[in-house]
N, C-alpha and C positions, 0 to 999 in steps of 0.2 A: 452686390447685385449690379449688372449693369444695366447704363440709362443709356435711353432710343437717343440718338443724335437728334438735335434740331433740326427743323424742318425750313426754317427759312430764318437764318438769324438778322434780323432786325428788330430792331425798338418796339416797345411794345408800348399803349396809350399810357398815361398816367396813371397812378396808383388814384382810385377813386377816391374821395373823402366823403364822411357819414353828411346824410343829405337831409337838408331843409323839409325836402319834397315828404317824410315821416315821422312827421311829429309825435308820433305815437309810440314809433321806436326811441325816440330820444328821451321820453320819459318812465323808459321800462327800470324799475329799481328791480325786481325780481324774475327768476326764470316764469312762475307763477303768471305773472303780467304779461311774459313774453307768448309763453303758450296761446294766451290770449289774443294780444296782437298778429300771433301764425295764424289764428283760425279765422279772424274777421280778414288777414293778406287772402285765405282760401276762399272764402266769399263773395269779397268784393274783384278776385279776379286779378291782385297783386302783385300773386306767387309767380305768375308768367314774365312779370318784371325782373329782367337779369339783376337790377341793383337793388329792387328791393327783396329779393333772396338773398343778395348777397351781404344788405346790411342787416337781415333778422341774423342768416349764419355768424356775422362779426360777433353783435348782441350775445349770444351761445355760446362763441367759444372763445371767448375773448375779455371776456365780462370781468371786472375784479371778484376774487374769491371773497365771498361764499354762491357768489349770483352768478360764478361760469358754471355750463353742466359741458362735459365735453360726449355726452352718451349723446344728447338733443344736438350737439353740433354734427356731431355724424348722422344721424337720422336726416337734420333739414339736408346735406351734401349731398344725400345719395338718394332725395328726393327733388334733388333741383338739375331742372331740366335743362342738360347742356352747360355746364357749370365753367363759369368764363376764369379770367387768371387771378382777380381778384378777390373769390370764391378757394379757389387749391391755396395761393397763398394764407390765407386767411386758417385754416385747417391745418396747414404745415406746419406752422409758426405755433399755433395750441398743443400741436402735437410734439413737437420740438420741445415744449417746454412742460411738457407733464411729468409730474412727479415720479413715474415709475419708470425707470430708464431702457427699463428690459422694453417695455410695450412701447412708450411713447412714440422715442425717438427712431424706431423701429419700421413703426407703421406710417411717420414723416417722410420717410425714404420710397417707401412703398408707392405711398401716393404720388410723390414727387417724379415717381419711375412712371407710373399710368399717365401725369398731367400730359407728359412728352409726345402721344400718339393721339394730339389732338387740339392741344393747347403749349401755346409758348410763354417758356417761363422768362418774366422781366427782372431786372434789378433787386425787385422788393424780397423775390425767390426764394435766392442765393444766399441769404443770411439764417435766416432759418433752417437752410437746408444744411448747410456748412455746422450750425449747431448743432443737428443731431449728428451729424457724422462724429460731430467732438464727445455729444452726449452719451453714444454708444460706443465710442473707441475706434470706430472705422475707418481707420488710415485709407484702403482700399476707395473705399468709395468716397472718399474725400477726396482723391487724387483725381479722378473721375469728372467728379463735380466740379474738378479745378481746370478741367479742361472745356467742358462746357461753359464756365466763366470767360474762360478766352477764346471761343469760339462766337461769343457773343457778341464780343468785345469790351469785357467788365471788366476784363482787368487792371483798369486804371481808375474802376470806381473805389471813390475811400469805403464807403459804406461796405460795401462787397468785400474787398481785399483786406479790413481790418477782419472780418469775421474769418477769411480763409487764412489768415495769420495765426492768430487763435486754433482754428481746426489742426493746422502743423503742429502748434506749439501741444497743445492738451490731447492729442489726437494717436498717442499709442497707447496700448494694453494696457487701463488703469490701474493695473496689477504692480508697475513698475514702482509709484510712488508708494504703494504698502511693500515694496522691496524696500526703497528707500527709505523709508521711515522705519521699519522695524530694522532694518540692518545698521540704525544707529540708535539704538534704544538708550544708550549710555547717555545720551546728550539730553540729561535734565531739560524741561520746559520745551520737549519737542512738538507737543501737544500746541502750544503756542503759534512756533512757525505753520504748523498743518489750520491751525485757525484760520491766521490770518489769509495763507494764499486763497481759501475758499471764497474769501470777499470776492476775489477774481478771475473766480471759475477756475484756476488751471494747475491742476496736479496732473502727473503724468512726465514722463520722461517720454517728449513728444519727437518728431521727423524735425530736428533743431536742423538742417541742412537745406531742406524742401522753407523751413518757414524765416529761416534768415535771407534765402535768395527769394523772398517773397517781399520782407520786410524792406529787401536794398532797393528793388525794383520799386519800392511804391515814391510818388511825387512827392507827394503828403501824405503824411503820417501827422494820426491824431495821437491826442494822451492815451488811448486806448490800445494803441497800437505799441507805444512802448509799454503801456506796462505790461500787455503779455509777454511780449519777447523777456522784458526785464523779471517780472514772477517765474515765466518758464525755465529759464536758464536757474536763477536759484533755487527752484525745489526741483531740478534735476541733475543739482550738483558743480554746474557750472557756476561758482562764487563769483572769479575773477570776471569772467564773462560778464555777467549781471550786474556790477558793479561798475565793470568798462561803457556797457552802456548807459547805466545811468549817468555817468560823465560825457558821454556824448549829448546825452537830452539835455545835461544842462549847456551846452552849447549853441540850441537850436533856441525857438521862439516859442516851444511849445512847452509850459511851465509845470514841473512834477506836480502830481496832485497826491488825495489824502491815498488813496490805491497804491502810487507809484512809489511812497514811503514805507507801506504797510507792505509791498513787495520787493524791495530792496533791503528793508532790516536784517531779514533773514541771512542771506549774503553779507553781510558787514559784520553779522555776529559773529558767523563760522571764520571768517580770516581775521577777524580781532581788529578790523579797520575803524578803531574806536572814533581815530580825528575824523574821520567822512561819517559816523553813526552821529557824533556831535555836533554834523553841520547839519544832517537831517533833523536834528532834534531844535536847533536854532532857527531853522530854515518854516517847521511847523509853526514853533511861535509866531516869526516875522511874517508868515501869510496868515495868521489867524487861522488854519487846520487846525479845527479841532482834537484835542487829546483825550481821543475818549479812553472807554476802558481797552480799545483793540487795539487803536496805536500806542495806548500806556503800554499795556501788554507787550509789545511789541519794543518798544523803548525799555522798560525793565530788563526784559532779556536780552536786547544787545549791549546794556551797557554789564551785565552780571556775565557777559558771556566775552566782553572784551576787557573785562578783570577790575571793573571802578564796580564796586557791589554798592560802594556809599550815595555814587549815582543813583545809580537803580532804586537804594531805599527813597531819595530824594524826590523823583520818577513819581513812584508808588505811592508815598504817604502825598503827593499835591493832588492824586485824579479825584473827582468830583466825586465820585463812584468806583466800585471796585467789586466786578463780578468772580464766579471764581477760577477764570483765566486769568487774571490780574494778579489773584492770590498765589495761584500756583507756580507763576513764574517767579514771584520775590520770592518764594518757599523753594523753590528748584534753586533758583541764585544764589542763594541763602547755602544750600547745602553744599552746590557746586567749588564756592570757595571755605569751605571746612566750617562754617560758623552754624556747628548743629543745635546748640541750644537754643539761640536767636528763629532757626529755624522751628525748633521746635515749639517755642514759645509766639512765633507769626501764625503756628496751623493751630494753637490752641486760641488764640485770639481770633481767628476768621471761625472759627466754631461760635466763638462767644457771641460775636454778629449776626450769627444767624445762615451764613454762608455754607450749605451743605460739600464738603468736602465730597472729590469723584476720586475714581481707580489714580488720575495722575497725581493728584495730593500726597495719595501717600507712598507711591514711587517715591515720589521725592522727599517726603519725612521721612521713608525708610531708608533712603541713598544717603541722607544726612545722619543718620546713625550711622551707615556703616564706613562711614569717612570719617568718623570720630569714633569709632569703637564703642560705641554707647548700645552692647546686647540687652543689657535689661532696659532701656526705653526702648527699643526699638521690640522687644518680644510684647511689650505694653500696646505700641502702637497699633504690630498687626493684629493683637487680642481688641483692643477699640473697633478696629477697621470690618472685624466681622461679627464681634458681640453686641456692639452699639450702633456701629453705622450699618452695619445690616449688608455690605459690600460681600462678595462671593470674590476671595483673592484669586486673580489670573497669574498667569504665569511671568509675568514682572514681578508681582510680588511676594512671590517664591522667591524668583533671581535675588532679588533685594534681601530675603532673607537670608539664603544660601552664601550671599558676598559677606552680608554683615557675622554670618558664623564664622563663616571662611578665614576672612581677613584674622579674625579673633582667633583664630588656630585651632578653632572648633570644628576642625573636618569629618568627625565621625558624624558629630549631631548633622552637620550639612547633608551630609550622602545621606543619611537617614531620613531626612526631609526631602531629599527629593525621591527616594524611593517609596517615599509614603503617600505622598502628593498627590490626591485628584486627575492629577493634568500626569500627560507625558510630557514628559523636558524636552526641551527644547537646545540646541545648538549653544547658547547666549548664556543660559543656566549650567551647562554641563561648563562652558570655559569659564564662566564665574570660579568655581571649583577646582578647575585645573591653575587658575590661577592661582588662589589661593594653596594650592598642594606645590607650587612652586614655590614662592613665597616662604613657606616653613619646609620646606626639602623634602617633603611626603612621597619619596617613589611610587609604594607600594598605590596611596589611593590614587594617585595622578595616571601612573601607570593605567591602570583601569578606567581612568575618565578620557584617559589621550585616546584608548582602543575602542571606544564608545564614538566618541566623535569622526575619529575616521568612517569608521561606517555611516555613520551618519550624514553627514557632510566631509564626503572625500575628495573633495577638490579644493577644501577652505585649508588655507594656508598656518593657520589659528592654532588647532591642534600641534600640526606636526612641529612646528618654529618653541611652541610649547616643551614638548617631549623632548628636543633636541636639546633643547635649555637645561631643561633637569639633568638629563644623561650630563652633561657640559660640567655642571657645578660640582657635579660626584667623579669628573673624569673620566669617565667612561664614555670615550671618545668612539669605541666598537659601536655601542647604542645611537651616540649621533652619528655614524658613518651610515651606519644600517639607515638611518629615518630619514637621512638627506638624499640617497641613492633613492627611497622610496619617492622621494619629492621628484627627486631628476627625472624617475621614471613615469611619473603619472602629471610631467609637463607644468608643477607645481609652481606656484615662484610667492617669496617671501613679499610682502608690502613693504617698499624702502621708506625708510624716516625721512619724515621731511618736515621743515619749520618754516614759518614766515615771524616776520618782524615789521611793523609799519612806522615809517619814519617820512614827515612830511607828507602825507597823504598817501605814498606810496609804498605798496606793497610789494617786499621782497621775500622769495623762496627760495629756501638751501635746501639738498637733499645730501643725505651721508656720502661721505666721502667722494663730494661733487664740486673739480674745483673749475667748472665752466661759467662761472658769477662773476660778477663785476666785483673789483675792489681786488681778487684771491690773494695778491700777493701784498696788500697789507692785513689781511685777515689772518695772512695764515702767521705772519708776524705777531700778530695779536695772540696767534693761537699760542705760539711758543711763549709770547712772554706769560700768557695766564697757565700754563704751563711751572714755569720759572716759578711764579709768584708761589705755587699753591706748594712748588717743592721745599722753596723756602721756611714754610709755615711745618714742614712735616707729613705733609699730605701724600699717601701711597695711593696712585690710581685703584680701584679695583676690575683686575683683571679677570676675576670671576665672570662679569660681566659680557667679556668675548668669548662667545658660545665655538673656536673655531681652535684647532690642535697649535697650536705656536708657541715663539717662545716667547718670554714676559715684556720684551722690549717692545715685537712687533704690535703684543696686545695693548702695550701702551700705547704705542703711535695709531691702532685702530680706533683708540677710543677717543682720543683727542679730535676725530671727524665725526660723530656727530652733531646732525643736524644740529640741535636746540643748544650746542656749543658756537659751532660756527655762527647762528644768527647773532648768537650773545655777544661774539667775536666784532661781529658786523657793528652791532648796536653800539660798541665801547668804540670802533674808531670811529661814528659816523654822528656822533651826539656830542653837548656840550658835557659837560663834568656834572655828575650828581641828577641827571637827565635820568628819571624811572626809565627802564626798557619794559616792552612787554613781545612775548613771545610766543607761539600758539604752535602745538606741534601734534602731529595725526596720530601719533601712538603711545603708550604710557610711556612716560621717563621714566628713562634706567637708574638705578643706584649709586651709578660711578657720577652720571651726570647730576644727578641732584646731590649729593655732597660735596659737588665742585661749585656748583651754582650757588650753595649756600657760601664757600667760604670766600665765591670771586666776588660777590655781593660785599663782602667787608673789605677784602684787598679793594675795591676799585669805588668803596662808597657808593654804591647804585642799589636802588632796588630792582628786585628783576622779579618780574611778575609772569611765572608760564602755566599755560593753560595745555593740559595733554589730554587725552581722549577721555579720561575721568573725572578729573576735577583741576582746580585751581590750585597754585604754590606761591605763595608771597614768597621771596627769598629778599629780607633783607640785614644786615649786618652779623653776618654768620649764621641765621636760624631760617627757619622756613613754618609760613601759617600751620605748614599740614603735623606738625611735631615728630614728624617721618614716619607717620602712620597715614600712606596710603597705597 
């Protein structure tokens, strides 16, 4: 919608304050009373007083719940005669913050658009107004509003320009963060990270360009101010980002608070920046932040998610309290690094407490079964989850089921579950399946789940990388010549592997066969000798692994790049001797790499700890946590 230009932009008086001059309003406890007080303002002839309308209106709509009516705030508004700034404001700001998003923050705009042909809006405005543009998604008229700010001359007010930061940052199509969140459903205790950014209002994959040249511009910057920028950037994916800044806050005078922790976890989990998750966890105690159950929460999962689970139980059994976000995260942690019985034996105890278990509980006891092959407790669980808890299974825990057959090379009973299902499958469930039909060389059912998912999602790379793989391991090079041309042709392109490694606080990323990094030419040395070593020992690459026509030498030296190799590569010249490495890489580890990582782990005495898009792998003295069931 657009807003009428200002009509003379200058300053406008002070924001009024609730006046002495109505002692009767100051003692209104209930709307009940206030009516009261409206009809004796009409009597004695009040109601004509600009401020005392203006302070019954405050009263109304502004009231702490259960004493706001916001119906009687609109009544008094559009019965007061000539309704000055501190009246629209007053209105805008209840409406900005009413519970229903569609209405509220809607009808904030609306009025905001009327006050303009008649009334000039001041400083106090602007915040309010900025918030429903955030509230309702409206980039558009946020833009708008941002120019009216500077036509004012606010834009060097903190007050003002922290909220139009905010509006950048939370201010696109909140659809984005349920892209983001469901497009990583695999990542155990997601539930968590989506908790905590709510403290700070700002999901959304917002106009990050518009709100960091917003953020540079300003003099002063409050705590507020970073911690949007710093929440926005990590739950729209920007790790590095979010983390860089909150290295920068601590440079400045302005001191992280309990927000700016609980905004940053997020970010340190997903890059495995365990040493910066362990200063924020230091950093809390030494200011006395409290650890309650959200920052516990929040501290559980980054440390289960940067591979110290011992932490995390550590974390868990000190919070005072433990709701069941608290629970769910050491039960996702729990499963994330293969420790299913523990897991399952944490959800049958947060039962005994009394803790009603939700939909994500048992994601994650069911994920824990299926990382451990454990089909009869896992067919027990989902039998509790709808017999006993009374829970109606979604379509996670389906997925959950479907993996856990899957994996088990149960693929008939799988397909049959999901063709029986309540729910239509979904994308996430169908590759559950293709994966597993990989896994045990099942053409015939893969085949049929790969041609499902093209249609379905024909531009997800997922499928086809899949079907190409199968054709690959049978040789039948025709079928991946066929599926790659398909790719080429519909503009496809594979996700390249890529790993980080964090070594002295800093975080380093390798991508496959990417030698644009620092150090290459002692890595790649590194690379040949753990090469040497592994030949030594008897170790034949598997070349199955290279989905691509060549001959056995080239597929050797393709396989020696990747990622989660090279980091390892990095970690062994860049550490002292017997120095754990940890490693964290965006897509499952391959076969050849994880039976190299078990045996470099005993050649080079290190434990090496990698976390891939699924779950965790302890690799150390030739074996691995996962017992090579994942």
């Amino acid at each position: 919608m657009p807003f009428p230009l200002p009509m003379n932009p200058t300053s406008s008086p002070p924001q009024p304050h609730p006046s002495t001059l109505f002692p009767d309003l100051n003692q209104c406890k209930t709307i009940r009373h206030l009516t009261q007080v409206h009809a004796k303002f009409i009597k004695t002839g009040l109601m004509h007083d600009p401020l005392a309308s203006a302070q019954l209106l405050r009263h109304a709509a502004l009231s702490p719940p259960p004493h706001r009516d916001l119906a009687y705030a609109r009544h008094l508004f559009r019965h007061t005669h000539q309704p000055n700034c501190f009246s629209y404001n007053t209105l805008i700001r209840a409406l900005s913050e009413y519970d229903d998003v569609e209405e509220g923050p809607i009808e904030a705009l609306i009025l905001f658009s009327q006050m303009g042909f008649g009334v000039e809006p001041n400083r106090f405005t602007f915040p309010p107004v900025l918030k429903a543009c955030a509230r309702a998604g409206l980039k558009k008229e946020g833009k708008q509003v941002h120019g009216l700010v500077v036509k004012y001359g606010l834009e060097f007010d903190e007050f003002v320009v922290s909220n139009l930061l905010r509006m950048y940052v939370v201010c696109q199509e909140l659809e984005g963060a349920h892209m983001l969140f469901n497009g990583k459903r695999w990542e155990l205790g997601s539930n968590v990270v989506m908790h905590n950014v709510m403290i700070n209002g700002c999901v959304g994959i917002g106009d990050f360009g518009a709100a960091r040249q917003v953020f540079d511009k300003m003099t002063k910057r409050s705590v507020v101010s970073w911690n949007s920028m710093i929440s926005g950037y990590a739950q729209s994916g920007f790790y590095k980002e979010a983390i860089e800044l909150f290295r920068d806050m601590q440079m400045t005078k302005e001191h992280p608070n309990y927000v700016t922790l609980v905004s940053v976890l997020p970010a340190i989990s997903r890059l495995g920046a365990v040493e910066l998750g362990k200063w924020v966890h230091l950093y809390a105690e030494k200011n006395k932040i409290g650890i309650d159950e959200v920052l516990g929460s929040a501290l559980v999962d980054m440390y289960s998610k940067c591979g110290n689970i011992e932490k995390a139980l550590d974390v868990f059994d000190s919070l005072p309290q433990r709701n069941v976000i608290a629970w769910n995260a050491m039960i996702s942690g729990l499963a994330m690094h293969g420790q299913a019985k523990d897991a399952l034996d944490r959800f049958w105890r947060m039962e005994r407490f009394g803790v009603k278990p939700t939909d994500v509980t048992f994601i994650a006891v069911l994920s824990a079964c299926s990382h451990a092959g454990l089909v009869h407790e896992g067919r027990l669980i989902f039998d509790h989850m709808v017999r006993v808890v009374g829970l109606e299974p979604k379509i996670e825990h389906y997925g959950c089921m479907v993996d856990l057959l899957g994996r088990a090379g149960l693929l008939e009973e799988a397909e049959k579950l999901i063709l029986e299902m309540p729910i239509k499958p979904d994308d996430v469930i169908l590759k559950a399946l293709l994966g597993a039909c990989k896994k045990h060389g099942n053409i015939r059912i893969g085949n049929r789940v790969a041609r499902l998912l093209m249609e379905m999602v024909p531009h997800d790379s997922g499928a086809y990388v899949a079907l190409s793989n199968m054709y690959a391991s049978l040789e039948n090079w025709e079928g991946v010549s066929e599926v790659r041309m398909r790719m080429k042709e519909m503009e496809i392109k594979k996700d390249p592997g890529c790993s980080w490694i964090e070594l002295d606080g800093t975080i380093h990323e390798f991508f496959v066969e990417d030698e644009s990094y620092r150090k290459s030419k002692e890595i790649h040395l590194m690379l040949e000798d753990m090469s040497r070593q592994l030949s030594l020992l008897g170790y034949e690459p598997d070349t199955s692994q290279v989905c691509l026509k060549m001959d056995d030498e080239e597929k050797e030296g393709a396989l020696y790049y990747h990622s989660e190799k090279i980091a390892v590569a990095f970690g062994l010249i860049s550490t002292k001797p017997q120095t754990p490495l940890r490693v964290v890489k965006n897509l499952r580890i391959c076969d050849d790499c994880h039976s190299s990582i078990k045996l470099i782990s005993k050649v080079y005495n290190r434990k090496i700890i990698v976390r891939d898009r699924k779950r965790f792998h302890h690799f150390e003295n030739g074996s691995c946590s996962c017992m090579d069931f994942w």
